[in-house]
DOMI-695110 format. One line per 5 residues: number of its first residue (from 1); their letters; for each residue y, z, x of N, C-alpha, C. Coordinates in pm, whole numbers, plus 32768, in hexadecimal, padded with zeros to 4 digits. Atoms other than C-alpha are relative to their C-alpha. Layout:
NUM	A	Y/Z/X/Y/Z/X/Y/Z/X; ...
//
This chain:
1	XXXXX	7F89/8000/8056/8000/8000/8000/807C/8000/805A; 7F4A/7FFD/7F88/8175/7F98/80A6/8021/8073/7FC9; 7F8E/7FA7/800A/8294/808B/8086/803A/7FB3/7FA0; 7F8A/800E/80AC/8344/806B/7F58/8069/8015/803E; 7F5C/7FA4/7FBF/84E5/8062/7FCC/803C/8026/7FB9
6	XXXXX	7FC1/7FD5/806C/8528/80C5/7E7F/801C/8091/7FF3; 802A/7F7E/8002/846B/8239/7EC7/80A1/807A/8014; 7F78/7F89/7FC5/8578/8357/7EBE/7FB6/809B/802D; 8004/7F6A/7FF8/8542/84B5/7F52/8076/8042/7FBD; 7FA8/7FBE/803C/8603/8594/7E88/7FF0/8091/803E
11	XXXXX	7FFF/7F67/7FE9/8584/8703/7F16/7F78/7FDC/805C; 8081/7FBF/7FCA/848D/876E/802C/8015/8080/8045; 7FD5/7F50/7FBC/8479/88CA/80CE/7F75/8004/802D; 8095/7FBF/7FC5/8382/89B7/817C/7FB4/8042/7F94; 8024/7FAC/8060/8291/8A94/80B6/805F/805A/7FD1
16	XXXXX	7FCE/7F9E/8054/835B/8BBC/80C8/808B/7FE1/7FEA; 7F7F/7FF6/803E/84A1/8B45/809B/7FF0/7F95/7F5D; 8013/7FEA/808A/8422/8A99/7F63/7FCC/8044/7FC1; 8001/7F99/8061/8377/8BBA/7EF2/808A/804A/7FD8; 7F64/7FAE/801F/84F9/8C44/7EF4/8006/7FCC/7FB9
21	XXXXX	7FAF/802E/8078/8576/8B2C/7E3F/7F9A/8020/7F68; 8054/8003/805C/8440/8B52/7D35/8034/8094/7FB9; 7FDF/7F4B/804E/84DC/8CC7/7D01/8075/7FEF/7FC2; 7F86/8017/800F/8625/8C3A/7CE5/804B/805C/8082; 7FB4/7FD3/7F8C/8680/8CEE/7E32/8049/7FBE/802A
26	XXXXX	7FAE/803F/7FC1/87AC/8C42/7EA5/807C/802F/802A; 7F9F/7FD5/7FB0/88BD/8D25/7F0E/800D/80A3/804B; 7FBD/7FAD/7FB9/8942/8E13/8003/7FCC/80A0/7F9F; 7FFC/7F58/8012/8886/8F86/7FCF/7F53/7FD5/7F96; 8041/802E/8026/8754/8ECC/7F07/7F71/8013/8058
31	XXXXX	8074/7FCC/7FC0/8600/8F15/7F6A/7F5C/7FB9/7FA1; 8079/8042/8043/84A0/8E6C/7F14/7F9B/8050/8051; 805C/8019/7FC3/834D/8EA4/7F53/7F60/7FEA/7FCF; 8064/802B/7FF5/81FD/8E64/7F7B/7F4E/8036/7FFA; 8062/7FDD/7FC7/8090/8EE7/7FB8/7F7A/7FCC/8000
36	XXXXX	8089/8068/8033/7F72/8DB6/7FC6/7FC8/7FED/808F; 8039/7FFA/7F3D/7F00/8D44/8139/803D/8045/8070; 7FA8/7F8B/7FB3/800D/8DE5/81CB/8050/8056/7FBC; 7F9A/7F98/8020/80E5/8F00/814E/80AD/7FD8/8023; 7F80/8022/7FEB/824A/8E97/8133/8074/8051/7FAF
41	XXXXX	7F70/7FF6/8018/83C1/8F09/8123/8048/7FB0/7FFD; 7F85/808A/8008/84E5/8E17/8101/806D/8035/7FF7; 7F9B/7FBC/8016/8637/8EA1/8106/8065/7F98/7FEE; 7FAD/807F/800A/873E/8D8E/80D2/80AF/8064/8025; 7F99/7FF1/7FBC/8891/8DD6/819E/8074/7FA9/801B
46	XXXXX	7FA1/805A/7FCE/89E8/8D41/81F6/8001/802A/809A; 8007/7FDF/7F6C/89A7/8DDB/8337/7FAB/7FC5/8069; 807A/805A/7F83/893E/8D2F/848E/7FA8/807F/8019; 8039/7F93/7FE3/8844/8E60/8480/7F79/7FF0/804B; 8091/8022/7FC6/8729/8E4A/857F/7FD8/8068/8069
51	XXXXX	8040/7F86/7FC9/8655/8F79/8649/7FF5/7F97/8090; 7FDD/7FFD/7F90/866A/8F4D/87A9/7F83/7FE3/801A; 80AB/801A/7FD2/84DF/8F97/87C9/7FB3/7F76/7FCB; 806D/8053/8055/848D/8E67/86E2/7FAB/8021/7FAD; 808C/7FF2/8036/83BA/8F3A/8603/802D/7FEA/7F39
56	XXXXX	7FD5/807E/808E/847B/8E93/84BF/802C/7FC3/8032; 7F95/8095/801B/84F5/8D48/84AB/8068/7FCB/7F94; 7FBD/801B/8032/8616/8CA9/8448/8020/7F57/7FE6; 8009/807B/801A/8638/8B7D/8383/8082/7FD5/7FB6; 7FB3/8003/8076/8747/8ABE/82BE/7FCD/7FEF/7F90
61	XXXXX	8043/7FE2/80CB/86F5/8AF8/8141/801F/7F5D/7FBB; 802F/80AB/8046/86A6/89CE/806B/80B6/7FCD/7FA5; 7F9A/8017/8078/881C/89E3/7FC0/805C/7FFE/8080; 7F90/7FD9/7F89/88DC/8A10/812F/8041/7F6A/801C; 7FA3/8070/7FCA/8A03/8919/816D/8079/8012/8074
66	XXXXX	7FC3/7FFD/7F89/8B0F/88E5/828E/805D/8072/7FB7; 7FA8/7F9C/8060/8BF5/899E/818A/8005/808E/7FF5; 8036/7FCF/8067/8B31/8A49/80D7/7F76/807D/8067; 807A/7FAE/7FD0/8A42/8B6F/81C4/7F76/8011/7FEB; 803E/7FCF/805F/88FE/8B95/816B/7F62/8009/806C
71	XXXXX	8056/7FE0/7FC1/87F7/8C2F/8231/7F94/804F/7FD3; 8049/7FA1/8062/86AB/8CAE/81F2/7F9B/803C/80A1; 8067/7FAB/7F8D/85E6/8DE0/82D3/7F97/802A/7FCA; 8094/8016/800D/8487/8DBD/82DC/7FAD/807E/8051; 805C/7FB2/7FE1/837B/8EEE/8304/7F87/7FCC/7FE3
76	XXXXX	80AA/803D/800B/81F0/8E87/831E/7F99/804B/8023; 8098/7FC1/7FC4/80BA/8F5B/8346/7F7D/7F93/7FD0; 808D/8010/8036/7F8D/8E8E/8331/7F76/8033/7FF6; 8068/7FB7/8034/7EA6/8F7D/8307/7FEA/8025/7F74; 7FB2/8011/8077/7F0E/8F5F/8195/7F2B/7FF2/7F84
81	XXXXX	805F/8042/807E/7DFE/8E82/8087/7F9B/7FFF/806F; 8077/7FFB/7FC8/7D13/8E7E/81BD/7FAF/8087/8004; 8042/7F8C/8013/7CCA/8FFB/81AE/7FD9/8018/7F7D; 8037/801E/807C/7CA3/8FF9/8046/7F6D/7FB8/7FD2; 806A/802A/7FF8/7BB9/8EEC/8072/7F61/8031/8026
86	XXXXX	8082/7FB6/7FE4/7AD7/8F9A/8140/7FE0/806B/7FE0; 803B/7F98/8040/7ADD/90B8/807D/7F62/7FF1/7FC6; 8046/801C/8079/7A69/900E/7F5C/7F61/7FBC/8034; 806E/8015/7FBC/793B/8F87/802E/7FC8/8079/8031; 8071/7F84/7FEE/78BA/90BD/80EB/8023/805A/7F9B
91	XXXXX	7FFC/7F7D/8049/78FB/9190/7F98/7F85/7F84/7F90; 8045/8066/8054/783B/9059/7EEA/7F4B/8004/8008; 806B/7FF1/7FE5/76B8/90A6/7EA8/7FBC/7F60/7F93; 805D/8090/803F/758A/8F91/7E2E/8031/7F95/802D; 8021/805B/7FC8/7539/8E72/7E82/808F/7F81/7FAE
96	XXXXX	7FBA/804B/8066/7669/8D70/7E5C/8067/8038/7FC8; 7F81/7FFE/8052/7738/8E19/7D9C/8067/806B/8036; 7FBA/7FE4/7FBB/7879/8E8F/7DF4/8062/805C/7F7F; 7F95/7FBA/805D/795A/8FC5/7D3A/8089/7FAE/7FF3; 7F7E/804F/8001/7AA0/8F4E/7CAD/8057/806E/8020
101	XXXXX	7F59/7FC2/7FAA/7C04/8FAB/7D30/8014/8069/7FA0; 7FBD/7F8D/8081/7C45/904F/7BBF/7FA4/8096/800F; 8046/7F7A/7FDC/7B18/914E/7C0F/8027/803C/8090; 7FA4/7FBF/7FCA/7BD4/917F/7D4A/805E/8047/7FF7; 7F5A/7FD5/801E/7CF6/91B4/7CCD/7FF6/8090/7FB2
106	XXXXX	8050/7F99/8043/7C09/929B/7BED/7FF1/8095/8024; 8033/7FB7/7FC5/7B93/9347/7CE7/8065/8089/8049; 7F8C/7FDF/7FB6/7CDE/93A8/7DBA/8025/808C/7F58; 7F94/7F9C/806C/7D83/9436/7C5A/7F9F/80BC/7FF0; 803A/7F82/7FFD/7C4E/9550/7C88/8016/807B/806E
111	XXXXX	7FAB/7FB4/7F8F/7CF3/95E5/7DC4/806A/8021/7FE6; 7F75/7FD5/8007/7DED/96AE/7DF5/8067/7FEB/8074; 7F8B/7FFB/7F7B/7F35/966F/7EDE/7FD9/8032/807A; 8031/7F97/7F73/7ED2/9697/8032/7F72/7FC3/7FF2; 80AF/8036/7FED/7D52/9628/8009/7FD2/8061/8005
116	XXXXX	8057/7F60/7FC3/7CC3/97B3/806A/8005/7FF1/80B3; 7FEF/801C/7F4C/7D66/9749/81C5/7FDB/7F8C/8042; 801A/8076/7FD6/7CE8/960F/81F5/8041/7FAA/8023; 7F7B/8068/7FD3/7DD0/951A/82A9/7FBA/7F8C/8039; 803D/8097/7FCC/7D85/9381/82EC/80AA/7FE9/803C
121	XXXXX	7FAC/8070/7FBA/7E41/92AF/83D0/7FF4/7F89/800D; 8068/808A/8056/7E37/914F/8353/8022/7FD1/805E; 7FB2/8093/7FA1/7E81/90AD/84A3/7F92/7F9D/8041; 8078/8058/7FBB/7D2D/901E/84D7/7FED/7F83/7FD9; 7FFD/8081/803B/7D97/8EA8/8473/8053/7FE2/8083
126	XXXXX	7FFD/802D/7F95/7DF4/8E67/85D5/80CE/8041/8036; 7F77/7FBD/7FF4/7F72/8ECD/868E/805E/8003/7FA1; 7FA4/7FFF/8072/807D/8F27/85A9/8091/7FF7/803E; 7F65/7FF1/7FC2/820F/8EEC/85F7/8060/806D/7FF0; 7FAC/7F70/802E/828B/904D/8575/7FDC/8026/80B4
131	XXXXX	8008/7FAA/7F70/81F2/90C0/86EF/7FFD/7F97/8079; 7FE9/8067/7F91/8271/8F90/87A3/7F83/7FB8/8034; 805B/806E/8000/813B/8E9C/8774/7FC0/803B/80AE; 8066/7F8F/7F90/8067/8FDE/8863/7F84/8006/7FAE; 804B/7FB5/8057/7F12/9044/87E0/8016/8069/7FD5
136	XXXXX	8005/7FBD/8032/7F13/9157/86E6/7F88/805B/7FEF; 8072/7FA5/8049/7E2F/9258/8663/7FD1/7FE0/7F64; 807F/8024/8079/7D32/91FD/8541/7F9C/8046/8005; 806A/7F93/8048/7C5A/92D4/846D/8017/8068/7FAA; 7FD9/7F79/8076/7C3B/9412/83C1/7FD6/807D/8044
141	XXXXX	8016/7F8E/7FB6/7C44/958C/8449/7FF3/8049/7F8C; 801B/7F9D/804F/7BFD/96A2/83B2/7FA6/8018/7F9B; 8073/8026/803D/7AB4/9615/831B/7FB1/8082/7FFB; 804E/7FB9/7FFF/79EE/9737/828A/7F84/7FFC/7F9C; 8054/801D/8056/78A1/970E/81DE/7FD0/8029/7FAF
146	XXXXX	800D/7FC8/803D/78B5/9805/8109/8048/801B/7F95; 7FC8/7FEA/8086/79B8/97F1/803E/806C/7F95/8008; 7FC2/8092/803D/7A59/9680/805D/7F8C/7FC1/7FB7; 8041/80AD/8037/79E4/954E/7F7F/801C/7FD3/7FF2; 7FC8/807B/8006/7A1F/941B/7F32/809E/8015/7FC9
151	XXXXX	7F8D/8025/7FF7/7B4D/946A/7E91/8056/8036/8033; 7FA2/7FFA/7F96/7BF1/951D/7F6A/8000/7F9B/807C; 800B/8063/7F7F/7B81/941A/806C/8063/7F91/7FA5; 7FC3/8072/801F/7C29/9307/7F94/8099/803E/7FE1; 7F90/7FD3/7FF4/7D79/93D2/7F59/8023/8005/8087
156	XXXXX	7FD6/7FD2/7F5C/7D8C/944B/80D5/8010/7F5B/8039; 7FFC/8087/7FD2/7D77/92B4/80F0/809E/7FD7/7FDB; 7F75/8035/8041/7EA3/928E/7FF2/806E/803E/8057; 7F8E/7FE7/7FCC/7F5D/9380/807E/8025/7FCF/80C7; 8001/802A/7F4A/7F38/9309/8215/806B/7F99/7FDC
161	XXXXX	7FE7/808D/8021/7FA4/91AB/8157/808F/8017/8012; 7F99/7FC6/7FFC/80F4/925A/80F1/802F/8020/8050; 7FED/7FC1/7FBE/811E/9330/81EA/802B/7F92/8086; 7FDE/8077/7FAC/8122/9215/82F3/807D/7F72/7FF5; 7F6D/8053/7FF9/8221/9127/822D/807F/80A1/7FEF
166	XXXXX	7F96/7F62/8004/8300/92AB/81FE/8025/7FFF/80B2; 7FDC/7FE7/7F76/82E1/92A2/83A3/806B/7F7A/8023; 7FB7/805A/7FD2/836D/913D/83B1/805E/8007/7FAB; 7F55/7FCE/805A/847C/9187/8293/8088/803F/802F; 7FB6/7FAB/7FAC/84F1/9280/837A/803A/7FD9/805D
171	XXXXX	7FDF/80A6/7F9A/8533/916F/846F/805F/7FCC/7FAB; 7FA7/7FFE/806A/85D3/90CE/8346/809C/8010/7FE3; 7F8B/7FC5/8022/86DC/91B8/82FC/8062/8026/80A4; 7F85/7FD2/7F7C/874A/91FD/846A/803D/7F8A/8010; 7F97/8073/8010/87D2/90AD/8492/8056/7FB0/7F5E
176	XXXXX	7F9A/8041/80A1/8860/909D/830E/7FD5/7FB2/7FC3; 8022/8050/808C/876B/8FF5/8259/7FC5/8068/7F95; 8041/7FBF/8072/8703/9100/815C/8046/7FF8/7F8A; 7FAF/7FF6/80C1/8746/916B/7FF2/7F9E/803E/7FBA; 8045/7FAA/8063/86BE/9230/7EC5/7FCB/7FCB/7FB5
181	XXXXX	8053/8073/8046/8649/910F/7E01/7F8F/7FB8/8032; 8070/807D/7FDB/8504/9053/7E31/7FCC/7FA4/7FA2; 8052/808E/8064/8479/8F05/7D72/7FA4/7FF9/8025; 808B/8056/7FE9/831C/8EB3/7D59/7FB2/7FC1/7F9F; 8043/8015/8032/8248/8DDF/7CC1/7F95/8041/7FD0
186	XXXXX	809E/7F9D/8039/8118/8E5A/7BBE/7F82/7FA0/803F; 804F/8055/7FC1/8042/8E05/7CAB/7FAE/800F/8095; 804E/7FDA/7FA0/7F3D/8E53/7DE4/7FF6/8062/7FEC; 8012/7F70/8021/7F47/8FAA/7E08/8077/8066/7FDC; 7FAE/7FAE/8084/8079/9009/7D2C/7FC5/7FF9/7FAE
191	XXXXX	8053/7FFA/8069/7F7E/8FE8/7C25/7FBE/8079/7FE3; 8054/7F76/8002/7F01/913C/7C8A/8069/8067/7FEB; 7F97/7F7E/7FE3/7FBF/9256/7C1D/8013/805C/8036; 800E/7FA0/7FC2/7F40/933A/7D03/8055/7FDF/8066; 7FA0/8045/7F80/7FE9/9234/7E2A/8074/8010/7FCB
196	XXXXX	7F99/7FEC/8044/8127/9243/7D43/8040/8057/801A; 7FEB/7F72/7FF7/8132/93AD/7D1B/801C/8033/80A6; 7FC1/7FC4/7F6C/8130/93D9/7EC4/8062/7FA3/802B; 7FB6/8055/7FEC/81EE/92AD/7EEE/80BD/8058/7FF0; 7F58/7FDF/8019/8345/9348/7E32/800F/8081/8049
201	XXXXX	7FEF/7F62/8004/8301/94A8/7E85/8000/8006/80A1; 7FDE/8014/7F8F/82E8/9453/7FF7/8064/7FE1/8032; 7FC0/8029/7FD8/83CE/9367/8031/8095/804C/7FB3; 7FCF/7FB9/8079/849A/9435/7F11/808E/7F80/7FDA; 7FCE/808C/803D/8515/92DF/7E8A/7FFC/8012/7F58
206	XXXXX	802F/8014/80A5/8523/9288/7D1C/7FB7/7F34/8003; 8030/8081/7FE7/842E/9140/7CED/800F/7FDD/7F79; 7FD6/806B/8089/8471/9036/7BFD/7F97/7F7D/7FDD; 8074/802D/8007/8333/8F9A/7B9B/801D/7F5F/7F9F; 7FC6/8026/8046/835C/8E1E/7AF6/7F5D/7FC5/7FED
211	XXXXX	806C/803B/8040/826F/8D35/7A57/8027/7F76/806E; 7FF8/80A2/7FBA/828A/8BE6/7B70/7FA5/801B/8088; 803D/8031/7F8A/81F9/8B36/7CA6/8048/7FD8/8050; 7FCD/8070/7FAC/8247/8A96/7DDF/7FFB/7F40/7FDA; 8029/8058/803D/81D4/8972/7D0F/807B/7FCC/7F94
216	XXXXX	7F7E/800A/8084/82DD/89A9/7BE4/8086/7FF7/806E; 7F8E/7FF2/7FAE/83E0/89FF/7D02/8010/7F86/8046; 7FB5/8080/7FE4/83C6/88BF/7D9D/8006/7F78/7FA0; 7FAC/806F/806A/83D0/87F9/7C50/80A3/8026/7FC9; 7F71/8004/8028/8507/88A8/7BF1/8059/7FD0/806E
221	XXXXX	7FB3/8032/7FAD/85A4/8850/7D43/8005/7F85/8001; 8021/80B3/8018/8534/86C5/7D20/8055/8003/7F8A; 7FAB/8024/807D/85DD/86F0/7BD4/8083/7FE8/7FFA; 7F8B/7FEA/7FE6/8703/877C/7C66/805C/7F8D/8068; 7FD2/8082/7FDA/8722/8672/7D72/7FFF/7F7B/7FC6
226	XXXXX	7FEC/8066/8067/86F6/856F/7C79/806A/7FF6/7F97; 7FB8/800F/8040/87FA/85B9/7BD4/7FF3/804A/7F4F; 8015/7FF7/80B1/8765/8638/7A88/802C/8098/7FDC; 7FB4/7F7A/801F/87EF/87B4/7ABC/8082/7FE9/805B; 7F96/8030/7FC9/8962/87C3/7B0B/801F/8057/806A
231	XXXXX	801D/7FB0/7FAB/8941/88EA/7BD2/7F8B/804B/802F; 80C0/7FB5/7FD9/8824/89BE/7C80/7FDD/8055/7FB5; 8025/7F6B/8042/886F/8AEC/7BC2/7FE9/7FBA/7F60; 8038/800E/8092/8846/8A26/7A71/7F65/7FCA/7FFA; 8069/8007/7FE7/86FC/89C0/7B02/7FB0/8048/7FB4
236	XXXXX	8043/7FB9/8017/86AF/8AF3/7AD5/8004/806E/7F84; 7FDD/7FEA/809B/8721/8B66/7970/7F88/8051/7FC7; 8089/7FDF/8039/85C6/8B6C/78F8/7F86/8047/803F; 807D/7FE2/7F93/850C/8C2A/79FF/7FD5/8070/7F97; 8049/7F7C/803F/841B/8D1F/7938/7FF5/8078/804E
241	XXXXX	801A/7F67/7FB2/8460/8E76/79B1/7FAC/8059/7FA0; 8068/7FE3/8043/832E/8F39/795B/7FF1/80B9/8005; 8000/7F79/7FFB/8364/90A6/79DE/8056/8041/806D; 7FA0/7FD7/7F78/842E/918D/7ACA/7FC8/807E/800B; 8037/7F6D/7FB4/83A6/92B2/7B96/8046/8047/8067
246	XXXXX	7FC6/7F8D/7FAF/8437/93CF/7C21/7FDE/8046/800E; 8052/7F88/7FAD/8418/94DA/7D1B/800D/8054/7F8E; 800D/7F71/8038/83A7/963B/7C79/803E/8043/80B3; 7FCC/7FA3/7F65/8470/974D/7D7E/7F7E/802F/8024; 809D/7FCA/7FD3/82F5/97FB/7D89/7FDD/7FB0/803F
251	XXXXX	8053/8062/7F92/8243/96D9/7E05/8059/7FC3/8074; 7FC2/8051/7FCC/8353/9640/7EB2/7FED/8076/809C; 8024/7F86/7FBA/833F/97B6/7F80/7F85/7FEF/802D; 80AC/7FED/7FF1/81BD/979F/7F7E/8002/7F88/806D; 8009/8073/7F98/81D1/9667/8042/8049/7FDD/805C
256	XXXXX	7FBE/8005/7F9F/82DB/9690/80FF/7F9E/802D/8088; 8062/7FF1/7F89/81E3/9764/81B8/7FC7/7FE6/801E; 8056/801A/7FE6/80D6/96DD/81B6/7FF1/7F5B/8059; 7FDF/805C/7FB8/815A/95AC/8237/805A/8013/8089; 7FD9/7FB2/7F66/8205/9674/8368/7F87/8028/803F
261	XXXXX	8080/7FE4/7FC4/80AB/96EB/83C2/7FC2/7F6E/800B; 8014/804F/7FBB/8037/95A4/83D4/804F/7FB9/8055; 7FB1/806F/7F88/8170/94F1/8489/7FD9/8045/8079; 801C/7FAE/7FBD/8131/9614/856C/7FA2/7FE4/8065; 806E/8043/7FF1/7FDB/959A/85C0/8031/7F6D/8038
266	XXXX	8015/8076/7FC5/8057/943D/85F4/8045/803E/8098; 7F8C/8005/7FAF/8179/948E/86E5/7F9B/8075/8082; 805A/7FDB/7F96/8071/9570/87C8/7FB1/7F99/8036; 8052/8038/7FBD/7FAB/9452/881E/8075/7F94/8063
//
C-alpha cells in the first residue's frame, strides 16, 4: 500500500503523557496516574523542573507551546502489574487455572494495614530510576509462618506498590512537581480498593477516579486536532467522574508509619 498525501496526524504522544491527557490533566499543579506494567505519576508543570539524579523525567506535556509552558514530571516503578502478576500465579493452585485479580483484590481487603509486619519491595522487575538506574532490593521480610497468609502476602504487595511510587513522589515535590489532587483511571489496580485506600492515605492526596482510557484519551485528542473540539478543555466536558477518595487522619497516621519503617529499610541498604 503507497502513502496516502492526503493522511493527517492530528495528535500523538507517549503513554504517560496521554494517560494525562485521557484524565484531562493539562495544567500547572495537575497530577495523573497510573498502576498497570509500571506504576506511574505525572505531574504537569510550567516549570523547567528536573532532579539532578535523573530519577524522574521531564517531558514537554502534550498541550506545551513556545507561549504557552507546559511540562509534564514523570515517576515509574516497574515493579508495578508485574508483581501482581506473579502473585496471582504462585497464589494460583490446579492444573491450568489461574485465580482472578478480583479474588486478589479479595484477598488483600482481609488484612489489616501493615500486613502483621510484612513488608514487599517490588523492585524485582529489573533497575528502577527513583535509585539512579542502581540495583535495588526485592522481596519480602518479615515472613512468618505462622501467622501471615495469602492475604497479608497480597496487601504487603499493595502496599510495597504504593509505598515505592510515595518514595518517588517525594522526589516529586522537592523540585515542585506535587499537589493534593490525583486522576486515575478505573482501571489496573485502582480497581482494588484496598490499593485505593493506601494509595490516598499514604500519599495523603485526594484521588479522582474517572471512567476512560489511554484509548478514549487519544481519540479525544485526534478530535481535538481535527478540529472537531474548539478547545482541549471542551474535549473534556464529558469525562465521567465516577468517585473521589480521601485520606481518613487515622489511616493517613497508620501509614505514615508504617511506610517510614519501610523507607527506613530501603535507605539502609
Amino acid at each position: 500500500m503507497g502513502l496516502n498525501e492526503n493522511v493527517q496526524i492530528n495528535y500523538r504522544a507517549g503513554d504517560q503523557p496521554n494517560n494525562a491527557l485521557s484524565l484531562g490533566v493539562l495544567n500547572p499543579g495537575e497530577i495523573a496516574t497510573t498502576a498497570g506494567t509500571s506504576a506511574v505519576i505525572y505531574a504537569v508543570t510550567e516549570a523547567n523542573a528536573c532532579d539532578a539524579e535523573n530519577r524522574v523525567n521531564t517531558f514537554l506535556h502534550v498541550n506545551n507551546t513556545p507561549s504557552d509552558k507546559s511540562n509534564g514530571v514523570l515517576l515509574c516503578i516497574n515493579g508495578s502489574g508485574i508483581l501482581y502478576q506473579w502473585l496471582r500465579k504462585t497464589l494460583s493452585t490446579g492444573a491450568g487455572s489461574l485465580i482472578s485479580y478480583e479474588n486478589l483484590n479479595a484477598e488483600a481487603a482481609k488484612a489489616e494495614p501493615g500486613a502483621k509486619g510484612l513488608r514487599f519491595y517490588p523492585f524485582g522487575n529489573g533497575v528502577d530510576r527513583i535509585f539512579s538506574i542502581k540495583p535495588a532490593f526485592s522481596g519480602i521480610q518479615n515472613l512468618n509462618f505462622n501467622i501471615h497468609t495469602s492475604a497479608e502476602m497480597v496487601r504487603a504487595a499493595c502496599e510495597g506498590i504504593v509505598f515505592a511510587m510515595n518514595y518517588g513522589f517525594d522526589i516529586m515535590k522537592n523540585i515542585n512537581a506535587g499537589g493534593t489532587v490525583v486522576k486515575a483511571g478505573w482501571a489496573n489496580l485502582f480497581l482494588s480498593p484496598v490499593f485505593r485506600e493506601i494509595f490516598v492515605n499514604t500519599t495523603q492526596t485526594t484521588l479522582q477516579l474517572y471512567n476512560t482510557s489511554g484509548a478514549e484519551g487519544a481519540a479525544r485528542g485526534a478530535a481535538y486536532g481535527f478540529g472537531y473540539y474548539p478547545t482541549l478543555n471542551d474535549a473534556f466536558k464529558n469525562l465521567e467522574h465516577l468517585e473521589t477518595i480521601s485520606p481518613t487522619p487515622a489511616l493517613a497516621a497508620q501509614y505514615a508509619e508504617i511506610y517510614n519503617t519501610w523507607k527506613l529499610h530501603i535507605n539502609s541498604l
